[in-house]
C-alpha positions as CSV (number, residue, x, y, z in Angstrom):
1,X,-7.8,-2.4,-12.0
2,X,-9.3,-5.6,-10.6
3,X,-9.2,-5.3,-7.1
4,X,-11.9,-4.4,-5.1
5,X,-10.4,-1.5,-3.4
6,X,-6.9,-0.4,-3.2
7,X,-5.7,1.5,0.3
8,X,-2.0,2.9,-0.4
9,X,-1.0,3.7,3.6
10,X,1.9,5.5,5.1
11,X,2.2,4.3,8.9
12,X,0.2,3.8,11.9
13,X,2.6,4.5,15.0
14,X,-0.2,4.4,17.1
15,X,-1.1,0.7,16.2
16,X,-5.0,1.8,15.7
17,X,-6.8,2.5,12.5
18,X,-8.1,6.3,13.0
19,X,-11.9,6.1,12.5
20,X,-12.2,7.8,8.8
21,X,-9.4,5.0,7.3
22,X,-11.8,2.6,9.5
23,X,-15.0,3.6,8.3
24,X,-13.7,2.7,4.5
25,X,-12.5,-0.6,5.2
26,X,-15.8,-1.3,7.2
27,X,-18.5,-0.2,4.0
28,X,-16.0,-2.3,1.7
29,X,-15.2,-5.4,3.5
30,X,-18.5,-7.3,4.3
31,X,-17.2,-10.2,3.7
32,X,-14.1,-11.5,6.2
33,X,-13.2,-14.9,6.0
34,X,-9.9,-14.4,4.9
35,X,-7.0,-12.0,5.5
36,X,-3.6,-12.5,3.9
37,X,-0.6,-10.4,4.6
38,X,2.5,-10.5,2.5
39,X,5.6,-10.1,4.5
40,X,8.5,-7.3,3.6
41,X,11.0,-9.6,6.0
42,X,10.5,-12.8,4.6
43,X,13.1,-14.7,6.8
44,X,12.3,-13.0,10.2
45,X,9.5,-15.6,10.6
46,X,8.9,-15.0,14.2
47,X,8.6,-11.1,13.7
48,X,6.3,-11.7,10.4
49,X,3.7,-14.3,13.0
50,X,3.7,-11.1,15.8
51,X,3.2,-8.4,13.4
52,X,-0.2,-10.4,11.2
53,X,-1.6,-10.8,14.1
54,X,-0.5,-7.0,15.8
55,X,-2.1,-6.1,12.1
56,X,-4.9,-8.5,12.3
57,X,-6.0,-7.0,15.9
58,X,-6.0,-3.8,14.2
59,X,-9.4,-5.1,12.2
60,X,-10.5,-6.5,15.5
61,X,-10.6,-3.3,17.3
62,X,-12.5,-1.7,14.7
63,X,-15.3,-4.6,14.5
64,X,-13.9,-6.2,11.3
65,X,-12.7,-9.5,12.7
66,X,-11.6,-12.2,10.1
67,X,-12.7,-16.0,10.3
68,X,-8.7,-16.6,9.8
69,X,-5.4,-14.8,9.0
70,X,-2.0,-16.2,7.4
71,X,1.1,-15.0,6.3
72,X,3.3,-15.5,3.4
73,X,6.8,-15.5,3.7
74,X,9.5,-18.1,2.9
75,X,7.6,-20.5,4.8
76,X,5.7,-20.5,1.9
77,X,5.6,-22.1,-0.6
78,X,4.4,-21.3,-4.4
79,X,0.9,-23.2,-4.5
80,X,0.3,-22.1,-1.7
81,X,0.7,-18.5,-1.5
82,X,-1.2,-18.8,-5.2
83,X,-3.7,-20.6,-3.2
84,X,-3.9,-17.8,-0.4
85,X,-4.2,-15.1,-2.5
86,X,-7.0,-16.6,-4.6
87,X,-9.0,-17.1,-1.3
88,X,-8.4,-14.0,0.1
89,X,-11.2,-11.2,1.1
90,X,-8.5,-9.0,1.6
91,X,-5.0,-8.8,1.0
92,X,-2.2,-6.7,2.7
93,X,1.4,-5.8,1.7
94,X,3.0,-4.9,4.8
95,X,5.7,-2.5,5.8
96,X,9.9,-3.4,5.9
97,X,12.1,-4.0,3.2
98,X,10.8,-3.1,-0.3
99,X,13.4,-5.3,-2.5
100,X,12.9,-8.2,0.0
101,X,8.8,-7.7,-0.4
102,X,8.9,-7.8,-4.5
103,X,11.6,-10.2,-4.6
104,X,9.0,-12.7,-2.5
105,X,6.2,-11.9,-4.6
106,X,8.0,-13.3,-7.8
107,X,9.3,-15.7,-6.2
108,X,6.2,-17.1,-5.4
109,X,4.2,-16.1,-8.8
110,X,2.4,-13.6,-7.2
111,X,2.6,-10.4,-9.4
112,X,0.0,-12.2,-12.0
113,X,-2.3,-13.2,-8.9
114,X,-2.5,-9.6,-7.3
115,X,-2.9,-8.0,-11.1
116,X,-6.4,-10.2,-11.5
117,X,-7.3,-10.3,-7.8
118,X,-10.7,-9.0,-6.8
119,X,-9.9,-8.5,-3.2
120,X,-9.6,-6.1,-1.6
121,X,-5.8,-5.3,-1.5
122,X,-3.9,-2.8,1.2
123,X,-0.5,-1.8,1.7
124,X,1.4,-0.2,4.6
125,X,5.1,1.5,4.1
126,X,6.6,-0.7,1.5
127,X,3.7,-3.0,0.9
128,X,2.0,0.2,-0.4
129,X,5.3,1.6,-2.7
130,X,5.5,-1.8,-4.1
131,X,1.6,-1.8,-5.2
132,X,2.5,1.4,-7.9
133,X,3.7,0.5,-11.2
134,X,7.2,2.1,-10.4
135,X,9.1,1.9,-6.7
136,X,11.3,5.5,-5.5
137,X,13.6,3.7,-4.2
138,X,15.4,6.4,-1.8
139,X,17.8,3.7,-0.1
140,X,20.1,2.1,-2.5
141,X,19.5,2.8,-6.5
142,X,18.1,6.2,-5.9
143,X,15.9,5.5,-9.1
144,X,12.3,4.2,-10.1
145,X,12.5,0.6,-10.0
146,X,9.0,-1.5,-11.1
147,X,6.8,-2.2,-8.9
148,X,3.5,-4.7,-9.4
149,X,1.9,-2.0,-11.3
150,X,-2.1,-2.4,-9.2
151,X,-1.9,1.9,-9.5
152,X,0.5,4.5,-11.8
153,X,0.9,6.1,-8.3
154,X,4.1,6.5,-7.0
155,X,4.2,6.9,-3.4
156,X,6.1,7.5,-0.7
157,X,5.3,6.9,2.7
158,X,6.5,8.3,6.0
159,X,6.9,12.4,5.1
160,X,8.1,15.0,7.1
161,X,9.4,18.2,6.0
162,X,12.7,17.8,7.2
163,X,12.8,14.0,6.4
164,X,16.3,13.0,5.0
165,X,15.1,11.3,2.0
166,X,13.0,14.7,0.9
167,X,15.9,15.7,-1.7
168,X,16.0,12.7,-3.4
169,X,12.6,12.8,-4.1
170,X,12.7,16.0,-5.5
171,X,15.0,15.0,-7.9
172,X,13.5,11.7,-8.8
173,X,10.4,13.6,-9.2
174,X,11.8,15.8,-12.4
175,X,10.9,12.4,-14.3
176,X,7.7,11.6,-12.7
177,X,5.7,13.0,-9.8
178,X,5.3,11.5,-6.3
179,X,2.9,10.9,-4.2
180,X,4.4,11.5,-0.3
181,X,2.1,10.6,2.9
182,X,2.3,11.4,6.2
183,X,1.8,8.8,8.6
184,X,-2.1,7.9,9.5
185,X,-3.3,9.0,6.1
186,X,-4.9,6.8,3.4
187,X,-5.6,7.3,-0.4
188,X,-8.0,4.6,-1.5
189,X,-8.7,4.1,-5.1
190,X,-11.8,2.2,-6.3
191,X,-12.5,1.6,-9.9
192,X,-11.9,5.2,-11.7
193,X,-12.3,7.2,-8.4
194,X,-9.2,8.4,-5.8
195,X,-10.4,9.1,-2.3
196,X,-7.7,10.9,0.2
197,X,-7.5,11.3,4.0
198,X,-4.7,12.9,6.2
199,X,-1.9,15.4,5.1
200,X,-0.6,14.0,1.7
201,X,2.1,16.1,-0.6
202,X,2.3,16.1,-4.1
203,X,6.0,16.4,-5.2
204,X,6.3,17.2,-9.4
205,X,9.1,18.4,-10.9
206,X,11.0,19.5,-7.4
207,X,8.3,21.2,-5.9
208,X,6.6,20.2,-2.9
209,X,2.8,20.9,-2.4
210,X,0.2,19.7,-0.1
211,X,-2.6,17.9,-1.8
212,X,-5.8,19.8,-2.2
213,X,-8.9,19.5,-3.9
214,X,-7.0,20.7,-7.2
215,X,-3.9,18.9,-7.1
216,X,-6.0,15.8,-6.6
217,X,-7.6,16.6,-9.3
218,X,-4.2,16.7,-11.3
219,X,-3.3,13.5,-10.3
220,X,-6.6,12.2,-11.1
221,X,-6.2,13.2,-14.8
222,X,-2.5,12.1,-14.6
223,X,-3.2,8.4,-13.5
224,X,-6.7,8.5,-14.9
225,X,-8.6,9.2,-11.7
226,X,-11.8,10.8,-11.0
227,X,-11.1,12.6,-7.5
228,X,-13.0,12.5,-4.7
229,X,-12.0,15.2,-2.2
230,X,-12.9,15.5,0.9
């Protein structure tokens, strides 16, 4: 792992970064000159401009303005998302349409560039499945497909008990486990340690359990971890 700091997030309805998830980014971000998001609807161009900034002002609120923020989407073009991501403090996958996100980032050369990266790199909803090296994709193959392979995690965002994808995680997870968060939790990972905040569930094998001090200290030795509970 390259990056500076990974942060694997579910959701935030509320449109506000709780203060724990804040705190994180604030101790590992003194440097903001440049945000980049990476767009999961790469055609809806004026939805993608509303949503970096909604995202941007996010950081704002919480006292971590950047000097400047862009997007990537089909606007784009190759050099200069290359460009972008190269420059960037921090970098953040955001939340829509999985395929759509990873077909983008090879499009653009970008799996190569996020491998090497030293940013900091963040993902929301898709952005954050598509940062694992394999993607549950619930919707249409009901398998693992690869992802860009910045963490072994596989994660899920979005869990409730009662959600309607629940049973095909459970059976995707008789091949590997899954990682499935609740919305306004966070798992960071920097260098070998795994830090977790909110209600997180560790599905392995069918079964369903919430993550605790132990089973993060499972997955730690799974994906080669050392755990950090809280």
């Amino acid at each position: 792992m390259n990056a500076k700091l990974l942060g694997l997030f579910s959701g935030f309805p509320t449109r506000h970064f709780p203060e724990a998830i804040a705190q994180a980014l604030r101790e590992n971000l003194p440097k903001r000159e440049s945000l980049v998001f990476i767009s999961a609807w790469p055609e809806d161009y004026a939805r993608n401009d509303d949503d970096s900034d909604g995202m941007h002002g996010m950081f704002v609120e919480r006292g971590m303005a950047f000097a400047r923020h862009h997007v990537i989407d089909r606007r784009t073009g190759a050099a200069d998302a290359v460009r972008l991501v190269r420059e960037a403090d921090c970098v953040f996958l955001m939340g829509g349409d999985v395929t759509k996100q990873m077909a983008l980032i090879r499009d653009l050369g970008l799996v190569s560039e996020l491998r090497v990266s030293r940013a900091m790199i963040l993902g929301v909803s898709a952005g954050a499945m598509n940062m694992g090296r394999y993607v549950a994709d619930v919707w249409e193959t009901k398998a693992l497909c690869e992802g860009i392979s910045l963490t072994d995690m596989i994660m899920k965002g979005h869990y409730a008990k009662d959600a309607w994808f629940i049973p095909v995680l459970k059976e995707m997870s008789v091949t590997r486990p899954i990682v499935a968060m609740e919305d306004e939790s966070a798992i960071f990972i920097q260098c070998d340690a795994i830090r977790c905040l909110g209600n997180i569930h560790w599905i392995d094998k069918g079964r369903i359990t919430m993550l605790t001090d132990e089973t993060l200290k499972a997955i730690g030795n799974t994906l080669g971890y050392e755990p950090h509970g809280e």
